[in-house]
C-alpha positions in Angstrom: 0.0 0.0 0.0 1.4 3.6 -1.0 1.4 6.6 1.4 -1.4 8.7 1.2 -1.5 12.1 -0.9 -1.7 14.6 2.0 -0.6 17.1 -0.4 -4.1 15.9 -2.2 -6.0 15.8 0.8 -4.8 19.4 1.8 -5.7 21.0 -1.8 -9.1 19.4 -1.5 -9.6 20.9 2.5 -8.7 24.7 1.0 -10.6 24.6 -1.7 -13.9 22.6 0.3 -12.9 26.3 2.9 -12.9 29.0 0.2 -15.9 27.5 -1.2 -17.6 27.6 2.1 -16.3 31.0 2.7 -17.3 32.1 -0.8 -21.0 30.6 -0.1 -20.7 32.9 3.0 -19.7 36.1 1.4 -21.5 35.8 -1.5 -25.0 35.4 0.2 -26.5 37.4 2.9 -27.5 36.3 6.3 -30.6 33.4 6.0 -33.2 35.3 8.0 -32.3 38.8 5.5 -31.8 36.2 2.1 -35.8 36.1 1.2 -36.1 40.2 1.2 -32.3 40.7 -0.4 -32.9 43.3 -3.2 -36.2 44.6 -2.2 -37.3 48.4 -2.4 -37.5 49.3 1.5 -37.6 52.9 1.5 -41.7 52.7 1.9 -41.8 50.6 4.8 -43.3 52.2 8.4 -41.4 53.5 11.0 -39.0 55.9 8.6 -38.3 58.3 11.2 -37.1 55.5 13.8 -35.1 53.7 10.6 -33.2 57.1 10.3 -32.3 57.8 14.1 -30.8 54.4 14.1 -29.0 54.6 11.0 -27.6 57.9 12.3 -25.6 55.9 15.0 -24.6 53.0 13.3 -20.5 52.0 12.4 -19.7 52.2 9.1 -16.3 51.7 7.2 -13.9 54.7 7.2 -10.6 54.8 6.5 -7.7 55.6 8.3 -7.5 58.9 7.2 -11.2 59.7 8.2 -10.5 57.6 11.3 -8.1 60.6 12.3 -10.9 63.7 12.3 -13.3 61.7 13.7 -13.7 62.7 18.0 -12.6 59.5 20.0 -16.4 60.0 21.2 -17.9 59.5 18.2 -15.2 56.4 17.1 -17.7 53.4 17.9 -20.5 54.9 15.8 -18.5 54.9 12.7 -15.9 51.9 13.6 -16.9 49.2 11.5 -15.1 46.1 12.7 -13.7 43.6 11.0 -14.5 39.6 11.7 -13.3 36.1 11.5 -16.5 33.4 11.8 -15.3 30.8 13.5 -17.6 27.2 13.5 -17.6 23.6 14.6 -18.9 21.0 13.2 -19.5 18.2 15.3 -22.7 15.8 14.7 -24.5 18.3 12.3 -24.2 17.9 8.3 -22.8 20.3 5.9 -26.0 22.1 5.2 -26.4 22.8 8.9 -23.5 24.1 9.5 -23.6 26.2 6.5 -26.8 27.8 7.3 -25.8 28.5 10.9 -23.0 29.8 9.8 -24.7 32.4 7.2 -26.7 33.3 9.9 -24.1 34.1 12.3 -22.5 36.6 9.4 -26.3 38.1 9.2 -25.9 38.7 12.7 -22.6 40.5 12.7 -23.7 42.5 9.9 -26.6 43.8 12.3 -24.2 44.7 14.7 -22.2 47.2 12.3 -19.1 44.6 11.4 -17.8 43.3 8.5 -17.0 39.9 7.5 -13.7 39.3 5.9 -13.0 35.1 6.4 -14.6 32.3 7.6 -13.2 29.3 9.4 -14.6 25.4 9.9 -13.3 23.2 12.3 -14.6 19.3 12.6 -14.0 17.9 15.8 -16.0 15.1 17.6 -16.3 17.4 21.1 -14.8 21.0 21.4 -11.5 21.5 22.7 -11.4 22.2 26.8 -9.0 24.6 26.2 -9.4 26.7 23.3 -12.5 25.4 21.7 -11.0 24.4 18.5 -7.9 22.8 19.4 -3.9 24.4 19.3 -3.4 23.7 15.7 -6.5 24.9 14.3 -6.3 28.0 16.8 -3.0 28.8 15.3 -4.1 28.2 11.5 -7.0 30.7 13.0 -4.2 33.2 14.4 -2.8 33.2 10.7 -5.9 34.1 9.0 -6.7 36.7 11.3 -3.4 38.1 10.9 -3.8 38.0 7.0 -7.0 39.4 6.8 -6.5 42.5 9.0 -9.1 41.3 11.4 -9.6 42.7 14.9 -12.3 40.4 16.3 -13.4 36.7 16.0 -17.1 35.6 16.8 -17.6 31.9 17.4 -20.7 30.2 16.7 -21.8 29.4 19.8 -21.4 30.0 23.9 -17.8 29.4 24.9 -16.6 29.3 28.7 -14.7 31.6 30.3 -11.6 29.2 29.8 -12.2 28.9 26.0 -12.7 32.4 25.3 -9.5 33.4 27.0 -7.7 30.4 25.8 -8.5 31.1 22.5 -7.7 35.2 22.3 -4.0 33.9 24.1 -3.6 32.0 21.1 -5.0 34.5 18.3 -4.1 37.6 19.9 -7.3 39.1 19.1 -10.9 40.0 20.7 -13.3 36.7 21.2 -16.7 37.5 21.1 -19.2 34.2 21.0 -22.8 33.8 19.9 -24.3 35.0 22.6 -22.5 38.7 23.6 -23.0 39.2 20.1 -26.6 38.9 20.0 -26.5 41.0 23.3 -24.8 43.7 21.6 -27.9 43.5 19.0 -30.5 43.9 21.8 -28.1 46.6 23.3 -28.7 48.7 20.1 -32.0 48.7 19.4 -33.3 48.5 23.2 -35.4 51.8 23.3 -38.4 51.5 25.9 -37.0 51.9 30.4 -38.0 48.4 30.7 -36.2 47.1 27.5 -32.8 48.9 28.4 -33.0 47.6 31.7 -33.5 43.6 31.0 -31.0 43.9 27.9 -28.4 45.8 31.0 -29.4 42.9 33.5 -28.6 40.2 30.7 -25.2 41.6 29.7 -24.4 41.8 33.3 -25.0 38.1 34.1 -23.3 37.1 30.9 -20.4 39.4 31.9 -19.8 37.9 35.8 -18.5 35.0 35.4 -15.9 36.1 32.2 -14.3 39.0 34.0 -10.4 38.2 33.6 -8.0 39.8 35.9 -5.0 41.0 34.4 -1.8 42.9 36.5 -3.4 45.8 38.8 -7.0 43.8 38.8 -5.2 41.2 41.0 -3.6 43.2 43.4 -5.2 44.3 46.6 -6.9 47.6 47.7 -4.2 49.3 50.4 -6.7 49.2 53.9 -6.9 52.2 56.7 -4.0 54.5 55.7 -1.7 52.5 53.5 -1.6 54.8 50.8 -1.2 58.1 53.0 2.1 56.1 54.2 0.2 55.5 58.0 2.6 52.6 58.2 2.6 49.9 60.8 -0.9 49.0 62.0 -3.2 50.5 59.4 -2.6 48.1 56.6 -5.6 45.6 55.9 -6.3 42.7 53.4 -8.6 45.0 51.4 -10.4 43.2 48.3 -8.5 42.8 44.4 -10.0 44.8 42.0 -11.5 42.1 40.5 -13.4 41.4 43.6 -14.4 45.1 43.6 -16.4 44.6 40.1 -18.0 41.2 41.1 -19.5 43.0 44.0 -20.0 46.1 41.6 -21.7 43.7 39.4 -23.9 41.8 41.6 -25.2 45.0 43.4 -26.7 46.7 39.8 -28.1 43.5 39.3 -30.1 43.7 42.1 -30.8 46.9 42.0 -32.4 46.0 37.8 -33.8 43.5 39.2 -35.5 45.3 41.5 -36.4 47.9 38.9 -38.0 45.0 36.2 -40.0 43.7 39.3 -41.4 47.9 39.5 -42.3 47.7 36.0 -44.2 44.4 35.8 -47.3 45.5 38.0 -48.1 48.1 34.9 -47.7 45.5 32.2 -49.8 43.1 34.5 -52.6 45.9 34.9 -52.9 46.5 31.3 -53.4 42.9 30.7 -55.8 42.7 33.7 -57.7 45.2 32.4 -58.1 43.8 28.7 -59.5 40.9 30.9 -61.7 42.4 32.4 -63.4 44.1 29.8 -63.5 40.1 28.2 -61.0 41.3 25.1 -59.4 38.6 23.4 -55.9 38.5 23.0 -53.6 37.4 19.8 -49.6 37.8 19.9 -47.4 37.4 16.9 -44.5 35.3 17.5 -41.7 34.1 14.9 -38.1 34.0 14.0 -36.2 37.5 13.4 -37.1 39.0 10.6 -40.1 36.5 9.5 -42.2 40.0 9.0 -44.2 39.7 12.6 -44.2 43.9 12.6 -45.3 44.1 8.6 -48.2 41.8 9.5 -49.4 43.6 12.7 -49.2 46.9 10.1 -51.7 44.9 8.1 -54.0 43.6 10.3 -54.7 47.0 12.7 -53.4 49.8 10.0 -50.9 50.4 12.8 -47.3 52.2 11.7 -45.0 50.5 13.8 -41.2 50.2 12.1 -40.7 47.5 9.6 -37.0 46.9 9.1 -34.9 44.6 7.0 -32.9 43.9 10.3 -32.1 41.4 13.0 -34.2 42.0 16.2 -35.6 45.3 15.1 -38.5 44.9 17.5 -37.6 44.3 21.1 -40.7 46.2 22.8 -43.9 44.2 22.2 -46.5 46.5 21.0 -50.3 45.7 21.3 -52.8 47.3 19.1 -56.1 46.7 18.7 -58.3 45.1 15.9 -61.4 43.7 15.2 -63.2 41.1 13.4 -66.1 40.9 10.4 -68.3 40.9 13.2 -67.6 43.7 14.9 -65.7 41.6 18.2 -62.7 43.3 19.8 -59.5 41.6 20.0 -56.2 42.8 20.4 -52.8 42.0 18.6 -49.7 41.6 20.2 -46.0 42.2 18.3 -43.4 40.0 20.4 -39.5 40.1 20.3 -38.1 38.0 17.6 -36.4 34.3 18.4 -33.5 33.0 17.0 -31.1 29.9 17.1 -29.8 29.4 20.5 -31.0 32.4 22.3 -29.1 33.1 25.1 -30.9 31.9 28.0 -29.7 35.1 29.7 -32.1 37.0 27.5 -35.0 34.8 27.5 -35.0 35.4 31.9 -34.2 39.1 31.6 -37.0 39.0 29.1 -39.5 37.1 30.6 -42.1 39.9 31.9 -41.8 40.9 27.9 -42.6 36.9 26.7 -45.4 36.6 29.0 -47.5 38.3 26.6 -47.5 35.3 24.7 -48.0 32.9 27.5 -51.4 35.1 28.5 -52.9 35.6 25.1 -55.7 33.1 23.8 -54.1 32.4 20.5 -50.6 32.2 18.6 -50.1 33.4 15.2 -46.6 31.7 14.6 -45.2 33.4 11.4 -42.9 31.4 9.5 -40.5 33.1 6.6 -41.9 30.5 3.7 -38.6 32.0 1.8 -36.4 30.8 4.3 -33.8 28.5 3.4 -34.8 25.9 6.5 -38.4 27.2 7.7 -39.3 23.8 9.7 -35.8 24.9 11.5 -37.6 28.5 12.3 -40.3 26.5 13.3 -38.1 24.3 15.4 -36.6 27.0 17.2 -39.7 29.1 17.8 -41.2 26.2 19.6 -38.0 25.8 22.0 -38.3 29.3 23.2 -42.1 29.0 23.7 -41.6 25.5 26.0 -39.6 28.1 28.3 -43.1 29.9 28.8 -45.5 28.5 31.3 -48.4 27.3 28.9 -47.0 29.1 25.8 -47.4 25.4 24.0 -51.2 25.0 25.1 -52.8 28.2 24.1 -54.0 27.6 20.1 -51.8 28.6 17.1 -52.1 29.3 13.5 -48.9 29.0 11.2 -48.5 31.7 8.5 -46.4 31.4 5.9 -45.5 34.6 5.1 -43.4 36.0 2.1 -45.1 33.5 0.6 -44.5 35.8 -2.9 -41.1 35.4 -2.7 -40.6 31.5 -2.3 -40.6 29.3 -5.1 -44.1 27.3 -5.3 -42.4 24.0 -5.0 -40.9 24.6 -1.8 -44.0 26.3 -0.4 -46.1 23.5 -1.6 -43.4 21.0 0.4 -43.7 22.9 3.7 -47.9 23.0 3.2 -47.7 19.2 3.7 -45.7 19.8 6.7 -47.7 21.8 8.1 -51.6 21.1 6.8 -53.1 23.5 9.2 -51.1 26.4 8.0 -52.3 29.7 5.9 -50.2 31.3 3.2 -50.0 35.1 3.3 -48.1 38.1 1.8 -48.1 40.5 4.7 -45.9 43.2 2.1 -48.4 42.8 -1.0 -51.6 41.8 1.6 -52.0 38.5 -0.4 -53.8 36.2 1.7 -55.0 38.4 4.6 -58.4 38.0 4.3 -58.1 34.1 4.6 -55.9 34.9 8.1 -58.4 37.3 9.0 -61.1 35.1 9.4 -58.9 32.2 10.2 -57.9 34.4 13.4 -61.9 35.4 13.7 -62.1 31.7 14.2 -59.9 30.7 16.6 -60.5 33.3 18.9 -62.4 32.4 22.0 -66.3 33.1 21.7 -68.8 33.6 24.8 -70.3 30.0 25.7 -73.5 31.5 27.4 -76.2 31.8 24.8 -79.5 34.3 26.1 -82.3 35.7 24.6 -83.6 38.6 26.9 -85.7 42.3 26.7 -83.7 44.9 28.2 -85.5 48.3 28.9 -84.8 51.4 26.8 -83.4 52.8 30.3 -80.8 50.1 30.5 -78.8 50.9 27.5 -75.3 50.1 29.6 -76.4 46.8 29.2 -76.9 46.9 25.3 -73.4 48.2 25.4 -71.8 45.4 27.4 -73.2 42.6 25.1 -71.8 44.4 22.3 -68.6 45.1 23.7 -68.3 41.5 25.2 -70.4 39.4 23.9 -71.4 38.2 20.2 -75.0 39.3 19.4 -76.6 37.4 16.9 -80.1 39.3 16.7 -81.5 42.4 17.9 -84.6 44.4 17.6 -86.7 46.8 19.0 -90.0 46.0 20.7 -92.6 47.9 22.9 -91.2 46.8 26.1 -87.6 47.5 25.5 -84.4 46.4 22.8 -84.9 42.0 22.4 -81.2 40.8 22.0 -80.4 37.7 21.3 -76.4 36.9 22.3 -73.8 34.7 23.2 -72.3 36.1 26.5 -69.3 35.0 29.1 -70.7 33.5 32.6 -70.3 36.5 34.3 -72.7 38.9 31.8 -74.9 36.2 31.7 -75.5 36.6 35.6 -75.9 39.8 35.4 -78.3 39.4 32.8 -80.3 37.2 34.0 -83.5 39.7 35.5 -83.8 40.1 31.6 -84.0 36.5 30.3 -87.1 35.3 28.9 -88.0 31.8 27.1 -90.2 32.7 25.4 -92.6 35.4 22.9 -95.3 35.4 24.8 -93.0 36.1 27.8 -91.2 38.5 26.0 -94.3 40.5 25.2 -95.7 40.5 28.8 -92.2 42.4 29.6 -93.1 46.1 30.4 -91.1 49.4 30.8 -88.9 49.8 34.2 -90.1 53.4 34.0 -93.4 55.1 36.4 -96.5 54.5 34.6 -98.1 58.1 33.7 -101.9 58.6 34.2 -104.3 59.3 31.8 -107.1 62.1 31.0 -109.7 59.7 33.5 -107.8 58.8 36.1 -106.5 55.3 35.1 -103.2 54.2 34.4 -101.7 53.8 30.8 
């Protein structure tokens, strides 16, 4: 038997990398890839599109770098990144996707991708997640490319993450700070800022690194006056000093968050109470969940070709063909893997899907692995107390832009599921009273004759019941309704069974007498 060709075997690695990296650079981010050429510029929310454009990173020179104020650096610095992957038990395709998805992610973040970098290993390495030769081979093409950061493709520890920047001699940032650092930029509302601050915080504890000065100890009593003998202390190292730092502003946003929930609990409480159904739009990133709220309410919420461009759900009110109330809820957008940090900081937020009575799961139909959207939808929900029992419809929306094959393969996967056009408004009519449908109806049918003088009655059956007749008669306005247990009781002086009974029903108002004495 010969020796093998390793020169062979190394020609056909590179090439199997550039083509990878090619695949990478050449095509945008999966959740952006459906809407990739598309005219924008009429979408809602223009004003907010601007502001955040206006403080976005974007490549300058070194020249430009120079009149630009050290103030205003981060806004305009456009950093330059190394993807770095593993492939363990996952295919090709897989990791491809993933890996397209991470580049989406750093493009969202104001960065720009220079290289990519595969590694196949059975288990990551303890030490610096891909191994010592593959870190150095990783050192090289950071090097070459001029890159200043490295994002990995998924959560490293502590160890890794410093092993791995002693090798490459550049910043490490993993999946999850990076996706952070998205919520971080587009956090707007008090309560958003705060549970993005408190995530970063708990992400941050356990990776501070001490270096030098951050070991050494603070000097106690007088130490650094020169007191002497007898006033030195063991003091705390710097690094101590942050942990406790740390931990204390965690509290103290905790603390804050648990301020802010009693409002967000009233509001729902008080949709409640007024028997209002509830809907909340949930989906991957970038599915369309705002464009679709814009076209079922005529709201003007911003619409953005972006990664996590909604962070603040917004609720807005709708109705169906019938005239019944019900109100629609925009959620945050899920991703792969979402750091679990986020999903706790953001749980007072992602309750709005565990109270409402139905789901509206939108799925990108264009999307190069939807049933993988899907997928990772449905893990985040299971972290919701009862998120996976309240009803759901699956839309299938772009369904313009995929290719009638592929959208006629995912129908059979999902039989129950409506196809829509939230951008064109293809299809919204069949959502509409698909939604009209599934929302919860009053289980309390009555037939009553209310007075003309009770007309806050009338009102409450409209408002939260279904009324299927209703006419007026000498004794008062006969309504016939499907009402909630609690309307019904207080309907039930009204009720009658029947028209005889309904025409023996008189006015609650004082007879008048006539001209001879006797009553009318």
């Amino acid at each position: 038997m010969g020796e093998p060709d390793t020169g062979s075997e190394r020609l056909r690695d590179e090439a199997a990398a550039e083509s990878l990296v090619a695949r990478i650079l050449a095509r945008r981010g999966t959740a952006l890839e459906s809407t990739q050429g598309l005219d924008h510029s009429r979408d809602a929310g223009e004003l907010e599109r601007e502001a955040r454009a206006g403080t976005r990173r974007v490549q300058a020179d070194r020249k430009d770098r120079e009149e630009i104020l050290e103030v205003e650096y981060r806004q305009v610095r456009l950093e330059k990144v190394v993807l770095v992957a593993l492939r363990t038990d996952q295919s090709e395709e897989e990791v491809d996707t993933s890996l397209r998805e991470l580049a989406a992610l750093a493009e969202t973040a104001g960065s720009q991708v220079l290289d990519a970098l595969v590694q196949k290993r059975t288990h990551p390495d303890p030490a610096t997640y891909l191994g010592s030769g593959k870190a150095k081979e990783l050192a090289e093409i950071v090097r070459a490319a001029g890159a200043d950061t490295v994002i990995v493709d998924e959560e490293l520890a502590p160890s890794q993450r410093r092993g791995l920047e002693d090798v490459v001699d550049a910043k490490v940032v993993d999946r999850t700070a990076l996706i952070l650092d998205i919520f971080a930029q587009h956090a707007k509302s008090r309560e958003g800022k705060a549970q993005v601050e408190l995530a970063q915080l708990e992400y941050l504890l356990p990776r501070l690194r001490g270096w030098g000065e951050s070991m050494s100890r603070q000097a106690g009593g007088r130490v650094a006056a020169g007191a002497g003998i007898g006033s030195r202390g063991p003091g705390e190292t710097k690094i101590e000093l942050d942990r406790r730092r740390i931990r204390t502003r965690m509290a103290k946003l905790r603390e804050e968050i648990r301020k802010m929930e009693p409002a967000r609990r009233t509001q729902r409480l008080s949709r409640r109470r007024g028997r209002v159904p509830s809907a909340a739009i949930v989906g991957y990133t970038n599915a369309g969940k705002s464009t679709l709220l814009n076209r079922l309410t005529g709201a003007e919420v911003l619409v953005e070709d972006a990664l996590f461009a909604t962070l603040d759900p917004t609720v807005r009110r709708a109705k169906t063909s019938d005239g019944r109330a019900y109100t629609l809820t925009d959620t945050v957008g899920f991703v792969r893997n979402l750091p679990t940090q986020l999903v706790e900081a953001f749980r007072s937020t992602l309750e709005e899907a565990g109270e409402a009575d139905l789901l509206i799961h939108v799925v990108d139909a264009a999307h190069p692995d939807p049933l993988g959207q899907v997928a990772a939808v449905r893990t985040v929900l299971s972290e919701i107390e009862g998120a996976l029992e309240i009803p759901e419809i699956i839309v299938l929306n772009k369904a313009d832009l995929a290719e009638p094959e592929r959208l006629a393969l995912l129908r059979t996967h999902l039989p129950e599921s409506v196809a829509v056009s939230a951008a064109a408004g293809t299809g919204i009519e069949e959502l509409a009273f698909r939604i009209e449908t599934a929302l919860p109806r009053p289980r309390v049918e009555v037939e009553l004759v209310l007075p003309y003088s009770r007309g806050d009655l009338v009102h409450r059956i409209h408002e939260e019941g279904e009324v299927d007749s209703e006419e007026y008669v000498d004794a008062g306005t006969r309504v016939r309704a499907r009402v909630d247990q609690r309307l019904a009781a207080d309907l039930e002086p009204f009720v009658v069974s029947s028209p005889d009974e309904a025409a023996c029903k008189t006015h609650d108002r004082p007879l008048r007498a006539g001209p001879d004495g006797d009553d009318e």
